[in-house]
ROKOLZA-697893 format. One record per residue (C-alpha): x, y, z; residue number from 1; residue in one letter. Coordinates in steps of 0.25 Angstrom, whole numbers, plus 5000, padded with zeros to 4 digits. Example, Ala and Ser with C-alpha at 12.3 -4.5 7.8 and 13.67 -1.06 7.14 Angstrom:
BEGIN
+------+------+------+-----+---+
!   c1 !   c2 !   c3 !   k ! r !
+------+------+------+-----+---+
! 5049 ! 4982 ! 5031 !   1 ! a !
! 5055 ! 4996 ! 5029 !   2 ! s !
+------+------+------+-----+---+
% end
This chain:
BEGIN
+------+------+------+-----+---+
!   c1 !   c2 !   c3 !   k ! r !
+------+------+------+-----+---+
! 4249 ! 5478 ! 4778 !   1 ! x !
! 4255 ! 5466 ! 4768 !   2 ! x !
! 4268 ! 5462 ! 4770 !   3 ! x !
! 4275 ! 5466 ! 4756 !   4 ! x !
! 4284 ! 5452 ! 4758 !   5 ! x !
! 4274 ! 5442 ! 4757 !   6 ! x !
! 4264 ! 5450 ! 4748 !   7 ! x !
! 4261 ! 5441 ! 4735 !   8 ! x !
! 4262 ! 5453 ! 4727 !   9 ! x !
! 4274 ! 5458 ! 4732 !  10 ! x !
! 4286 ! 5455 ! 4720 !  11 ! x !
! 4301 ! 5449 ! 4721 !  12 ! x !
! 4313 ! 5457 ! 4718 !  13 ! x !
! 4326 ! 5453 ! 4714 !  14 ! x !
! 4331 ! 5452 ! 4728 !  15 ! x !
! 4321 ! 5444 ! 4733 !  16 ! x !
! 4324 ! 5435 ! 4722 !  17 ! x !
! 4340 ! 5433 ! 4724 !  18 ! x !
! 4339 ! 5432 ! 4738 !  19 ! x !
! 4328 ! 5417 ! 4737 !  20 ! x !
! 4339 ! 5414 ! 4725 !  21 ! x !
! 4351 ! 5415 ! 4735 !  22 ! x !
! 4343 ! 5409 ! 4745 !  23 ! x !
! 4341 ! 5396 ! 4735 !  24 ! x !
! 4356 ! 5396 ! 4731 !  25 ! x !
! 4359 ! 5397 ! 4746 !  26 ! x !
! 4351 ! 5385 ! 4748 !  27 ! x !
! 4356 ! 5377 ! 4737 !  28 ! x !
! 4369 ! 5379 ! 4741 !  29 ! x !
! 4367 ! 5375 ! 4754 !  30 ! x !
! 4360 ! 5362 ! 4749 !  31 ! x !
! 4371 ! 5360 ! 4741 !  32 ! x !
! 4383 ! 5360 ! 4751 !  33 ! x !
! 4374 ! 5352 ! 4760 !  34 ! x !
! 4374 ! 5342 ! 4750 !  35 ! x !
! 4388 ! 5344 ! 4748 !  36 ! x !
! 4391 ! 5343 ! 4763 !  37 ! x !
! 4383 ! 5331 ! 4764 !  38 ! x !
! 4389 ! 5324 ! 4751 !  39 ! x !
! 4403 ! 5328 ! 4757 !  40 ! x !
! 4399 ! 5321 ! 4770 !  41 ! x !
! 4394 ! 5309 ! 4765 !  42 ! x !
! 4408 ! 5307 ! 4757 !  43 ! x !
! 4414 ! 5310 ! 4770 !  44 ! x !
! 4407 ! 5301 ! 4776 !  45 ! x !
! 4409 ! 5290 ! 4763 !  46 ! x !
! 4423 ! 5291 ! 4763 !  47 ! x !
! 4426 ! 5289 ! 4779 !  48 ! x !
! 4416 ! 5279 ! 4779 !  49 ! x !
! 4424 ! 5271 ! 4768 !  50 ! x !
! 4436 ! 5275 ! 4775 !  51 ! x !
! 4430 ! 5270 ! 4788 !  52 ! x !
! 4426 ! 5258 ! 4781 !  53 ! x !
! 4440 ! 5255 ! 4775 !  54 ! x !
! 4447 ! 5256 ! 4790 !  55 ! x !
! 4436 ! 5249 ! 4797 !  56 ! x !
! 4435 ! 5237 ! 4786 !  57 ! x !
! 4450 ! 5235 ! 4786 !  58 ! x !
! 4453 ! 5230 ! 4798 !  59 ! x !
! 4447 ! 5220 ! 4808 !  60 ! x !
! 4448 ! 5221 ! 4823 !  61 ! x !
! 4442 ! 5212 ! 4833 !  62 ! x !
! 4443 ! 5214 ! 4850 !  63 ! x !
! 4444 ! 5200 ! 4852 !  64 ! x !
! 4460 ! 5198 ! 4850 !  65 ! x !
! 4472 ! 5196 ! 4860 !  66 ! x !
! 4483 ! 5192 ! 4862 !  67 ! x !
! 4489 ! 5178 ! 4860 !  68 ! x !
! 4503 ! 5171 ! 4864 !  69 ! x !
! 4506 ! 5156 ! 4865 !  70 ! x !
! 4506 ! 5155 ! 4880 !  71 ! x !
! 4518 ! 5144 ! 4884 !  72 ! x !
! 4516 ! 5136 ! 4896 !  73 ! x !
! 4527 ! 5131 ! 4904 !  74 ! x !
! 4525 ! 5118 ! 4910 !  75 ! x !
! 4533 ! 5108 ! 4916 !  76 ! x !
! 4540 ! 5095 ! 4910 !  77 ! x !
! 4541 ! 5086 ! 4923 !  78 ! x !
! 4537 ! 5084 ! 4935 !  79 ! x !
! 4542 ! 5093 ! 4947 !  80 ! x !
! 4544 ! 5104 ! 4959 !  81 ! x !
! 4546 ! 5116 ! 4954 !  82 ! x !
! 4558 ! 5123 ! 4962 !  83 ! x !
! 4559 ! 5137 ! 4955 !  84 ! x !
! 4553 ! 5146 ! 4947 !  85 ! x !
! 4562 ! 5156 ! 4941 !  86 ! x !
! 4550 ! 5166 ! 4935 !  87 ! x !
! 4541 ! 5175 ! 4939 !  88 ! x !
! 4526 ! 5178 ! 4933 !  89 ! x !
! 4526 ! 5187 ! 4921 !  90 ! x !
! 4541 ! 5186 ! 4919 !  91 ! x !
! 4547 ! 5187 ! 4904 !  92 ! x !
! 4556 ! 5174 ! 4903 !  93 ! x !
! 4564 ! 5170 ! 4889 !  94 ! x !
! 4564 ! 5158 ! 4882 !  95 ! x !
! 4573 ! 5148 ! 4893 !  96 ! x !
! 4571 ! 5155 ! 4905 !  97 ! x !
! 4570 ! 5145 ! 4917 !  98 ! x !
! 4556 ! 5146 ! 4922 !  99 ! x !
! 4556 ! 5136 ! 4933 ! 100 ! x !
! 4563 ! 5124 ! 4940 ! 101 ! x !
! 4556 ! 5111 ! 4943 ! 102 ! x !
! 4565 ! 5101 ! 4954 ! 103 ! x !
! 4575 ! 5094 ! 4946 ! 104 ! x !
! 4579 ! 5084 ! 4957 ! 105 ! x !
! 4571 ! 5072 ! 4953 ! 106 ! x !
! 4575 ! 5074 ! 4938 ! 107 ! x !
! 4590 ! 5076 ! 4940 ! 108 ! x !
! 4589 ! 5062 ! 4948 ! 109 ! x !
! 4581 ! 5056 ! 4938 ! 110 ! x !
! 4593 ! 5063 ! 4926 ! 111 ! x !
! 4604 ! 5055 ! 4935 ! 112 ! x !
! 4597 ! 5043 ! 4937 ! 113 ! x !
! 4595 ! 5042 ! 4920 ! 114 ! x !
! 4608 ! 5047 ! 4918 ! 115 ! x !
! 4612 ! 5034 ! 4927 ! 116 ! x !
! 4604 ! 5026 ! 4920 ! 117 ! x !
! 4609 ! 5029 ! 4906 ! 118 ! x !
! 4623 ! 5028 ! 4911 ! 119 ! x !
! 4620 ! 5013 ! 4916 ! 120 ! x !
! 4613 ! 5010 ! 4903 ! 121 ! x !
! 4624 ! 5013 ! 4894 ! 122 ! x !
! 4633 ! 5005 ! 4902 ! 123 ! x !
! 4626 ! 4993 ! 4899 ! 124 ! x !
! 4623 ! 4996 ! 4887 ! 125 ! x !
! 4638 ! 4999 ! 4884 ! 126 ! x !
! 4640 ! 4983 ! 4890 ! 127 ! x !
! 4631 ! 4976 ! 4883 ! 128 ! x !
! 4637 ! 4986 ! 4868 ! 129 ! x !
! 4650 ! 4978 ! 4872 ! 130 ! x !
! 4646 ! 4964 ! 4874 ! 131 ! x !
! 4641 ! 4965 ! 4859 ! 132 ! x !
! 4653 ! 4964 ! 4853 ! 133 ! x !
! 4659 ! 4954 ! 4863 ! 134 ! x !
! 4646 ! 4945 ! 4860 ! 135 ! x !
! 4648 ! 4948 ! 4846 ! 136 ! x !
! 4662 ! 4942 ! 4846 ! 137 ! x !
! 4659 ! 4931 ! 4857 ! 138 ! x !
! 4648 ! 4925 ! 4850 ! 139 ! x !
! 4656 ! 4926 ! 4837 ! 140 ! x !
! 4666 ! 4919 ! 4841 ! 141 ! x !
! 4658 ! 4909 ! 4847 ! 142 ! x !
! 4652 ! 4907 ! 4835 ! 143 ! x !
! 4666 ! 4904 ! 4828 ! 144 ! x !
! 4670 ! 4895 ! 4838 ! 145 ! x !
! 4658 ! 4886 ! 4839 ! 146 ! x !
! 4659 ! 4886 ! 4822 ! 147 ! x !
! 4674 ! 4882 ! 4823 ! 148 ! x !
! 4669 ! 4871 ! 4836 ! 149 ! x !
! 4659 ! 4865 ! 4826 ! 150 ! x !
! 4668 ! 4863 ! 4814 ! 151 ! x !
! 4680 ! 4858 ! 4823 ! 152 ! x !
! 4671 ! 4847 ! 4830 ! 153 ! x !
! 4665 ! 4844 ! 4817 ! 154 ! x !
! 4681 ! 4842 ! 4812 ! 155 ! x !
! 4683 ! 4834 ! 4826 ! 156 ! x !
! 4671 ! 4826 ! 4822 ! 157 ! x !
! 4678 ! 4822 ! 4809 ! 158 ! x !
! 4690 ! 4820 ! 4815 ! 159 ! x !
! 4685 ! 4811 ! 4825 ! 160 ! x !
! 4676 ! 4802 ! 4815 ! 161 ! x !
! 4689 ! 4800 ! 4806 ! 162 ! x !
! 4696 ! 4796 ! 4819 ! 163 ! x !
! 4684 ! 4786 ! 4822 ! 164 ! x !
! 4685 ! 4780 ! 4808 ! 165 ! x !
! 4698 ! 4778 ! 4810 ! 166 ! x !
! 4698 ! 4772 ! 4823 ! 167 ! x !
! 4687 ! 4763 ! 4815 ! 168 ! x !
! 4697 ! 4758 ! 4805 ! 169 ! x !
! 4708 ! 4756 ! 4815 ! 170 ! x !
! 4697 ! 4747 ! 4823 ! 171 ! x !
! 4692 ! 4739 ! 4810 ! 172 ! x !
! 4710 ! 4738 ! 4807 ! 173 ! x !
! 4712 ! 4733 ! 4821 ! 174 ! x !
! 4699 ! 4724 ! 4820 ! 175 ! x !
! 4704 ! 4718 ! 4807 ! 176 ! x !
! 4718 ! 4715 ! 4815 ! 177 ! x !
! 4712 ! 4711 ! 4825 ! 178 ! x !
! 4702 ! 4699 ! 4818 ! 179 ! x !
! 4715 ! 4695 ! 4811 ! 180 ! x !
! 4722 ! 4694 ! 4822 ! 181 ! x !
! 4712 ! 4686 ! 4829 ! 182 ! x !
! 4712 ! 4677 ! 4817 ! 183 ! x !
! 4724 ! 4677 ! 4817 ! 184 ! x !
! 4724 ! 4672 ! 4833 ! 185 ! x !
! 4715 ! 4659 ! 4829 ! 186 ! x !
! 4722 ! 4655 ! 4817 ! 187 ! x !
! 4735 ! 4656 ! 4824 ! 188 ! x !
! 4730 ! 4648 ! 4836 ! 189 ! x !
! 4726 ! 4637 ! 4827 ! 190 ! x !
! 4737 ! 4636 ! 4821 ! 191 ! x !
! 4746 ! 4636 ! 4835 ! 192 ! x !
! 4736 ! 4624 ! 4840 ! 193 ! x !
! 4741 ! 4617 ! 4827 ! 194 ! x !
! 4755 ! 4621 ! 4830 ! 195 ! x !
! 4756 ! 4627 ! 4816 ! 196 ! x !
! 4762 ! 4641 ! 4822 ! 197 ! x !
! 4770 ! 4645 ! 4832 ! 198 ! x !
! 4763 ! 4649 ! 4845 ! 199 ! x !
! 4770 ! 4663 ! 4845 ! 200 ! x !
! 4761 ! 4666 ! 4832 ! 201 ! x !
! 4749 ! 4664 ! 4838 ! 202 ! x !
! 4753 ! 4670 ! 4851 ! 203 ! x !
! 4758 ! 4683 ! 4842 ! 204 ! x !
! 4744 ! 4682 ! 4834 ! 205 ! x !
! 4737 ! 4682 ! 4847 ! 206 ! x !
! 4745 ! 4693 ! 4852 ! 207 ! x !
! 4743 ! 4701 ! 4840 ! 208 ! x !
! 4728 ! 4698 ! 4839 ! 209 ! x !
! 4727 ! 4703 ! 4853 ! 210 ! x !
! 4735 ! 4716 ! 4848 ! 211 ! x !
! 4725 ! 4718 ! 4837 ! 212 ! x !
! 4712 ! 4714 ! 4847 ! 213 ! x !
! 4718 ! 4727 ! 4856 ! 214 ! x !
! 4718 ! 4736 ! 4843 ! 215 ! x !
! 4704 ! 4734 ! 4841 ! 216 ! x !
! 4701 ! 4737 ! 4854 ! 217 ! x !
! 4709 ! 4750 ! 4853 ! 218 ! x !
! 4704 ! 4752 ! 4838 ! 219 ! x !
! 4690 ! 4750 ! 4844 ! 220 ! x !
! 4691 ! 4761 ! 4854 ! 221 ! x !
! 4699 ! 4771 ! 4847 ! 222 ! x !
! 4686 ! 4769 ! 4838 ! 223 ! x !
! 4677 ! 4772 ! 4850 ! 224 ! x !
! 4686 ! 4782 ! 4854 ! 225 ! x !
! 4686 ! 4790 ! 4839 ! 226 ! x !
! 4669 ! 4790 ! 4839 ! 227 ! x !
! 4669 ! 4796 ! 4852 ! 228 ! x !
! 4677 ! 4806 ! 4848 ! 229 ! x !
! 4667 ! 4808 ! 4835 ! 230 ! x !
! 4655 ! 4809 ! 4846 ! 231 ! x !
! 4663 ! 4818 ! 4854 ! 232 ! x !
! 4665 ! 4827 ! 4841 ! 233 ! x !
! 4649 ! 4825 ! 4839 ! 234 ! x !
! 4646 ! 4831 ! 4852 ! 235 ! x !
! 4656 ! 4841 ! 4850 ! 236 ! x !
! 4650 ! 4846 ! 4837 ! 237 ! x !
! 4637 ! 4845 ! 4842 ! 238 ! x !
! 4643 ! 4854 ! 4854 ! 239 ! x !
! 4651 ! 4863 ! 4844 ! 240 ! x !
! 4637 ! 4864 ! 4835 ! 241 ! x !
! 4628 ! 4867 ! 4846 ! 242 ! x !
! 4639 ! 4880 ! 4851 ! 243 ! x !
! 4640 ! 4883 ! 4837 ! 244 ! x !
! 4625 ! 4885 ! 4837 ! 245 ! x !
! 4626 ! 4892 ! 4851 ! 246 ! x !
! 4637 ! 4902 ! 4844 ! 247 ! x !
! 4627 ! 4905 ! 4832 ! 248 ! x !
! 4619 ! 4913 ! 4841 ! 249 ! x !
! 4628 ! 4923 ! 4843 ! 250 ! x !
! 4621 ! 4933 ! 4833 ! 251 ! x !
! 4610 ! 4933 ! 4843 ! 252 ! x !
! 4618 ! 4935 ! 4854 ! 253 ! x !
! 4625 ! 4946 ! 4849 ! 254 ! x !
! 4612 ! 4950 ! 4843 ! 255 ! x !
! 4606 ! 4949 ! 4859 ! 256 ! x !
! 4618 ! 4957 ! 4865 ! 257 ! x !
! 4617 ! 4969 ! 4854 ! 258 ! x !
! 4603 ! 4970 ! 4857 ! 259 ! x !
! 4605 ! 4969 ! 4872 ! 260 ! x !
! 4614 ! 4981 ! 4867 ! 261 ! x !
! 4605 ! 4990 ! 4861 ! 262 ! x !
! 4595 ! 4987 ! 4872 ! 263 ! x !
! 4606 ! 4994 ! 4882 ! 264 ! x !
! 4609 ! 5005 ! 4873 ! 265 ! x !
! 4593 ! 5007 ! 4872 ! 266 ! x !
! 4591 ! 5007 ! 4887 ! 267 ! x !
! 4603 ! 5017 ! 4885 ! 268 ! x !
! 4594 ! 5026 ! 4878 ! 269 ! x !
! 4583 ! 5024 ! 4886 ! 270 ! x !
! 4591 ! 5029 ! 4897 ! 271 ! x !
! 4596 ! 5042 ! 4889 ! 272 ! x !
! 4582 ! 5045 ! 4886 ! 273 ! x !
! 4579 ! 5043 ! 4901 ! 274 ! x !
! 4591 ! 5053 ! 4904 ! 275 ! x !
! 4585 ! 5061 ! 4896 ! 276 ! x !
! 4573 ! 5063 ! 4900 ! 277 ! x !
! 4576 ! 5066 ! 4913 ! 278 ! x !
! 4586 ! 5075 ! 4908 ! 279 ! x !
! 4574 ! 5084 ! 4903 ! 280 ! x !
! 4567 ! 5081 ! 4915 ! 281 ! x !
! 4578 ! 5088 ! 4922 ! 282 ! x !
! 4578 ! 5100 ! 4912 ! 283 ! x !
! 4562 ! 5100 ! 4914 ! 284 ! x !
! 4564 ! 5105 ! 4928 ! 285 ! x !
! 4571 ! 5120 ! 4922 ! 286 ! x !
! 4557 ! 5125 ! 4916 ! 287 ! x !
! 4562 ! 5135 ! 4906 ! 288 ! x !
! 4552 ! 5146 ! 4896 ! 289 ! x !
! 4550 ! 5139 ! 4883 ! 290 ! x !
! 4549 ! 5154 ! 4877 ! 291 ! x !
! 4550 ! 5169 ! 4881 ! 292 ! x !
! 4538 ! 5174 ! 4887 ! 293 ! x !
! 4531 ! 5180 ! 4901 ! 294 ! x !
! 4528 ! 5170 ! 4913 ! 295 ! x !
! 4515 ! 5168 ! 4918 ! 296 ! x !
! 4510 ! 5160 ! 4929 ! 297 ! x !
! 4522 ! 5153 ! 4932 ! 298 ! x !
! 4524 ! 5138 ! 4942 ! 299 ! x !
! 4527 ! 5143 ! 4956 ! 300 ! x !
! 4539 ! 5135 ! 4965 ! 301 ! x !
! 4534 ! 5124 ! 4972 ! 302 ! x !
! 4526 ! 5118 ! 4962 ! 303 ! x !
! 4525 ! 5103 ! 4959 ! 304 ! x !
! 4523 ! 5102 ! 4942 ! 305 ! x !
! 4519 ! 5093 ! 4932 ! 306 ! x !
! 4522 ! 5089 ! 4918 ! 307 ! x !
! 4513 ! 5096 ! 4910 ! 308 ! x !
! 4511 ! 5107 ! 4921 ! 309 ! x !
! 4511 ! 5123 ! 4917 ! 310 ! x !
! 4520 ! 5131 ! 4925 ! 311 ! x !
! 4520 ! 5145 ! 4919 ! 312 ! x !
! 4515 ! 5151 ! 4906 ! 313 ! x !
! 4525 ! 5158 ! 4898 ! 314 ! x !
! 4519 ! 5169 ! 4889 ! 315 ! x !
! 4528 ! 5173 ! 4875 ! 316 ! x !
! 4524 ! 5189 ! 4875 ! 317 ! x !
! 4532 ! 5190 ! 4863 ! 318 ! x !
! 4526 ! 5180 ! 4855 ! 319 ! x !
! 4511 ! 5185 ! 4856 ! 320 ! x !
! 4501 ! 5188 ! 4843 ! 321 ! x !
! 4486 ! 5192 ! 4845 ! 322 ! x !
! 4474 ! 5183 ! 4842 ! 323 ! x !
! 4462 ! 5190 ! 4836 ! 324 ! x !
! 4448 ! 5185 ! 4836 ! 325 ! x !
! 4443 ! 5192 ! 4822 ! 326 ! x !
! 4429 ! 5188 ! 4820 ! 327 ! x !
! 4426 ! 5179 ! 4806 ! 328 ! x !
! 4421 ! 5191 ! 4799 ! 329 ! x !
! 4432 ! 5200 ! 4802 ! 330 ! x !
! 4443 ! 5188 ! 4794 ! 331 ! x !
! 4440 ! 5191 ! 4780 ! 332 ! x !
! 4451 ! 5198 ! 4778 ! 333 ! x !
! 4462 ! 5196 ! 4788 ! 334 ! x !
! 4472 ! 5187 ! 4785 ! 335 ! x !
! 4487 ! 5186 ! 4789 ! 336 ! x !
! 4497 ! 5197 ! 4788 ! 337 ! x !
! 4487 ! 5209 ! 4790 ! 338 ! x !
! 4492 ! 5222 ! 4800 ! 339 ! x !
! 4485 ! 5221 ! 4814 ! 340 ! x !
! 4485 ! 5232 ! 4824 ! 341 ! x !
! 4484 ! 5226 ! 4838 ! 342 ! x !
! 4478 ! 5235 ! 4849 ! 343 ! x !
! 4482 ! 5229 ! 4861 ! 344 ! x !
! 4470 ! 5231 ! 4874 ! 345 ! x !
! 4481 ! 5229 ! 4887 ! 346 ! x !
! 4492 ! 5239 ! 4881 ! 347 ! x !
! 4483 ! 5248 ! 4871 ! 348 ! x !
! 4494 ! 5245 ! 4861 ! 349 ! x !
! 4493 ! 5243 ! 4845 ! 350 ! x !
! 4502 ! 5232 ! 4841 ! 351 ! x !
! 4504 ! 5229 ! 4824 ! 352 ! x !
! 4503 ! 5216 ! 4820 ! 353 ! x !
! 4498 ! 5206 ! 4809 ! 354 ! x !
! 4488 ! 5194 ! 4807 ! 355 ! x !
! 4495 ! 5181 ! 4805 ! 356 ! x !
! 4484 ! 5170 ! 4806 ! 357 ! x !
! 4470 ! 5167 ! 4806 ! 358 ! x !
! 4466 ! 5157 ! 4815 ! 359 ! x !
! 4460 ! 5143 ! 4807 ! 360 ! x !
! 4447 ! 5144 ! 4815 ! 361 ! x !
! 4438 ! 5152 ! 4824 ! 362 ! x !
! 4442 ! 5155 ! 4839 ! 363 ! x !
! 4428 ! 5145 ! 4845 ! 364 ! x !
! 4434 ! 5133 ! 4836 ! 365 ! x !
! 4446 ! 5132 ! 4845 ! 366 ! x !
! 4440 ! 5133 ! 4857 ! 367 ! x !
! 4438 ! 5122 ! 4866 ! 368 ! x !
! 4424 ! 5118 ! 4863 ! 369 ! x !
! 4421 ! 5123 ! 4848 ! 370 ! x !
! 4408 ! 5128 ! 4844 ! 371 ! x !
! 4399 ! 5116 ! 4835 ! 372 ! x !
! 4390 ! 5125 ! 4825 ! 373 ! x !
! 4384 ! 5109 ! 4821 ! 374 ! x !
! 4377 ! 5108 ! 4833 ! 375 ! x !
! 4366 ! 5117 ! 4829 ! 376 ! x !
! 4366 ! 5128 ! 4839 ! 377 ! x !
! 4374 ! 5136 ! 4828 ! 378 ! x !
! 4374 ! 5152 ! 4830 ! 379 ! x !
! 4384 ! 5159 ! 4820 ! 380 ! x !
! 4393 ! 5167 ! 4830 ! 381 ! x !
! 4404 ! 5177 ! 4821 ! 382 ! x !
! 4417 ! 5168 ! 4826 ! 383 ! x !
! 4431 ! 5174 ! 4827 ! 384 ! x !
! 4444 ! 5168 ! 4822 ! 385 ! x !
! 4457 ! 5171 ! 4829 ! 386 ! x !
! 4469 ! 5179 ! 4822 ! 387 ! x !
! 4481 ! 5180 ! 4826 ! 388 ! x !
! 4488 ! 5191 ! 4824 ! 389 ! x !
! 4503 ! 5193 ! 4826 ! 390 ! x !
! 4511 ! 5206 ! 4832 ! 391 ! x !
! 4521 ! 5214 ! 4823 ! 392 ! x !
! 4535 ! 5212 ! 4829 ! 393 ! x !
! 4539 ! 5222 ! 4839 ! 394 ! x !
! 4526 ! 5225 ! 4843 ! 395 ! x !
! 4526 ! 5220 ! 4855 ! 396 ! x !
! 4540 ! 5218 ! 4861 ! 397 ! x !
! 4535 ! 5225 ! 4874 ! 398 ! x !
! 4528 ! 5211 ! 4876 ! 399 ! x !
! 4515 ! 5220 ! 4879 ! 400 ! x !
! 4505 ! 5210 ! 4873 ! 401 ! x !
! 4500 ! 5199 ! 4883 ! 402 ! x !
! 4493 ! 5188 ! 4877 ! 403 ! x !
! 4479 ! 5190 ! 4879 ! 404 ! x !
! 4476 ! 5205 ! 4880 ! 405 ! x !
! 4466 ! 5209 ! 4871 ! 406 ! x !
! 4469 ! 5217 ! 4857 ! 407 ! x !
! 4462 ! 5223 ! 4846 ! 408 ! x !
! 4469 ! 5219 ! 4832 ! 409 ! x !
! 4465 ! 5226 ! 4820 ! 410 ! x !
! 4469 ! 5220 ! 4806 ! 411 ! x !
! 4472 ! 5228 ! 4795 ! 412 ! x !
! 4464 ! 5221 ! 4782 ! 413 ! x !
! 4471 ! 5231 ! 4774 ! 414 ! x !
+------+------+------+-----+---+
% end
C-alpha cells in the first residue's frame, strides 16, 4: 500500500501551504531577534567595556608604596654618664619633654671655673682701661715739661754767654787798668830815683797798680767762672733735648698701653665665649625632644655616651605622607594636585589624600651604588620613580599610620 504522504502524485492543499509559510515566518523571526539579541549584546558589551575602559584608564595604582616620615635621632652633644632616663619605649612625648639626663658634675665645675676666670679677666682688664688715661695725661705732661726744660736752658744759655761777654769786657777794662797802672809804676819809679816826685806818688802808683793787677785776676775768673756756666747750660740743653726726645714717645706709649688694653678686653671675651660654652655644655646634659612624636629604642641608665652618639629615635606620627613607586609608564599623566585614595594594608583603611611631588629621578639612582648603563652590560629594566603623596588633613588624627606599613594608592587622573 503507498503511503498517500509521500506519493509524487499526491497534490498540496491550502493548509499544507500556510502551515510551511508560518513555519518560514517563524523562523525568520527567530533569526531575527537572535540577531537582535546578539547586536544588543554586543552593545552591551561595547558600552561596559568603554565604560570599563574609562575607570580602569583613569587612575594609576602601584603595590609598591608606604608610608614615609623624616625619622629624628636624638643623639648626644657631650661627653658623659647618663643618670636617668624619664621615657619609656613607644611613648608619645611633645615637643620639649625631657628625655634623659647626662651627669652634670664635671660641667657645673668646669661653668664655675669660667665663670672665675672671666671675672679675673675683667679685673684686669678694668686696671689696664684706667692706667690709659693716667698714661695719657702722664706722658703729656712730660712732653710739656721737657719742651718748657729745653727752651729755659736754651734762654740760660743766652743768659750765661751775655754774662761771659761781659765778664770778658770787664777783664780787657781791668787789663787796660792794669798795663796803665804798671806803666804807670815804671815811669813813676824813674822819676822817684831822679827825685823829681815825691816818694808817696810812687808809693800810691805802686799800690794802685797792685789794686788794678788784683782786678784782673778777679776779672780773669769771673771770666772763667761765666764760660763754665755757658758749658754747664750746654750740658744742660743737651740733657733738656735728650728728655725732650724721651717725652716725644709718649704717643707710643699711650699707644702701647691702649693696646695692652684691648688685649685684656679681648682675653675678656675669650673668657665670656668660654663661659659660654660651658654653659651649653651644661644645658647639653638635660636631653630634651626636638619635636612631638613616639620614642623608639631609647639609651638605658648607666650608659657612658659620646658626642655624636644616638640615644633614641623619635618618630613625628603626625607629620607622615606616603611614598609611591609608580613605574615610568604609569607618570604620563600624574602631576601635582591630583585626588589619591590610600588603602592602608595594617588597618584595612581608606584615607584621601593628593599628589604633591614627583621625585627628580628614579628610586636606583639614589641608592648607594647606581646602576652604569655605559658599561656595556645594559638590559632595559621598566624603572620606578618615587611620588610623594600627602594625607588630607584630618585623616589621620588617630596617629594610625606608622611609617612603613605598606598601602595601595590609587590617583585619580580625572
Amino acid at each position: 500500500m503507498v503511503d498517500e504522504d509521500k506519493s509524487p502524485l499526491r497534490r498540496e492543499g491550502p493548509d499544507t501551504n500556510s502551515g510551511k509559510v508560518a513555519a518560514r515566518l517563524q523562523t525568520h523571526l527567530k533569526r531575527r531577534r537572535n540577531v537582535l539579541l546578539l547586536l544588543g549584546g554586543l552593545l552591551v558589551v561595547a558600552v561596559l567595556g568603554f565604560f570599563l575602559w574609562r575607570y580602569f584608564s583613569g587612575y594609576e595604582t602601584t603595590d609598591d608604596a608606604q608610608v614615609d616620615a623624616h625619622l629624628h635621632p636624638v643623639s648626644a652633644r657631650i661627653t658623659g654618664h647618663v643618670i636617668r632616663v624619664h621615657v619609656a619605649d613607644n611613648e608619645y612625648v611633645q615637643q620639649g619633654t625631657l628625655l634623659a639626663e647626662i651627669d652634670p658634675k664635671d660641667y657645673e665645675v668646669a661653668a664655675d671655673q669660667a665663670r672665675a676666670d672671666l671675672a679675673s679677666a675683667e679685673a684686669a682688664a678694668h686696671s689696664v682701661d684706667i692706667g690709659v688715661p693716667i698714661t695719657a695725661t702722664t706722658t703729656s705732661s712730660q712732653l710739656q715739661s721737657a719742651a718748657a726744660d729745653v727752651e729755659s736752658v736754651r734762654a740760660g744759655i743766652k743768659a750765661a754767654e751775655k754774662q761771659f761777654a761781659a765778664a770778658n769786657a770787664q777783664l780787657e777794662e781791668a787789663q787796660a787798668n792794669d798795663a796803665k797802672a804798671q806803666r804807670d809804676v815804671l815811669r813813676y819809679g824813674m822819676l822817684v830815683e831822679k827825685e823829681e816826685v815825691a816818694r808817696q806818688v810812687y808809693d800810691n802808683a805802686v799800690a794802685a797798680a797792685r789794686a788794678t793787677a788784683a782786678r784782673v785776676a778777679a776779672a780773669r775768673d769771673n771770666a772763667a767762672a761765666a764760660w763754665q756756666s755757658v758749658e754747664q747750660e750746654r750740658s744742660r740743653l743737651l740733657a733738656a733735648e735728650a728728655s725732650h726726645r724721651a717725652a716725644q714717645t709718649a704717643p707710643k706709649q699711650v699707644a702701647a698701653t691702649q693696646a695692652r688694653a684691648r688685649s685684656a678686653y679681648a682675653v675678656v671675651e675669650q673668657k665670656r665665649a668660654a663661659l659660654q660654652q660651658a654653659e651649653l655644655n651644661l644645658q647639653y646634659t638635660k636631653i630634651v625632644a626636638p619635636v612631638t612624636g613616639q620614642v623608639n629604642k631609647r639609651v638605658v641608665v648607666g650608659m657612658n655616651v659620646m658626642p655624636g652618639q644616638q640615644l633614641l629615635t623619635i618618630v613625628p606620627l603626625q607629620e607622615v605622607w606616603v611614598t609611591a613607586n609608580f613605574k615610568e609608564t604609569q607618570l604620563g599623566y600624574v602631576r601635582p594636585g591630583l585626588p589619591v585614595d590610600l588603602y592602608v594594608d595594617s588597618n584595612r583603611r581608606m584615607y584621601k589624600g593628593h599628589v604633591d611631588s614627583i621625585a627628580g629621578a628614579t628610586g636606583p639612582l639614589f641608592s648607594l651604588f647606581p646602576p652604569e648603563n655605559a658599561t656595556g652590560n645594559y638590559v632595559k629594566i621598566v624603572q620606578r620613580v618615587p611620588v610623594k603623596i600627602v594625607i588630607e588633613p584630618g585623616q589621620n588624627t588617630d596617629l594610625q599610620l606608622r611609617p612603613g606599613v605598606n598601602v595601595v594608592p590609587k590617583v585619580y587622573l580625572r
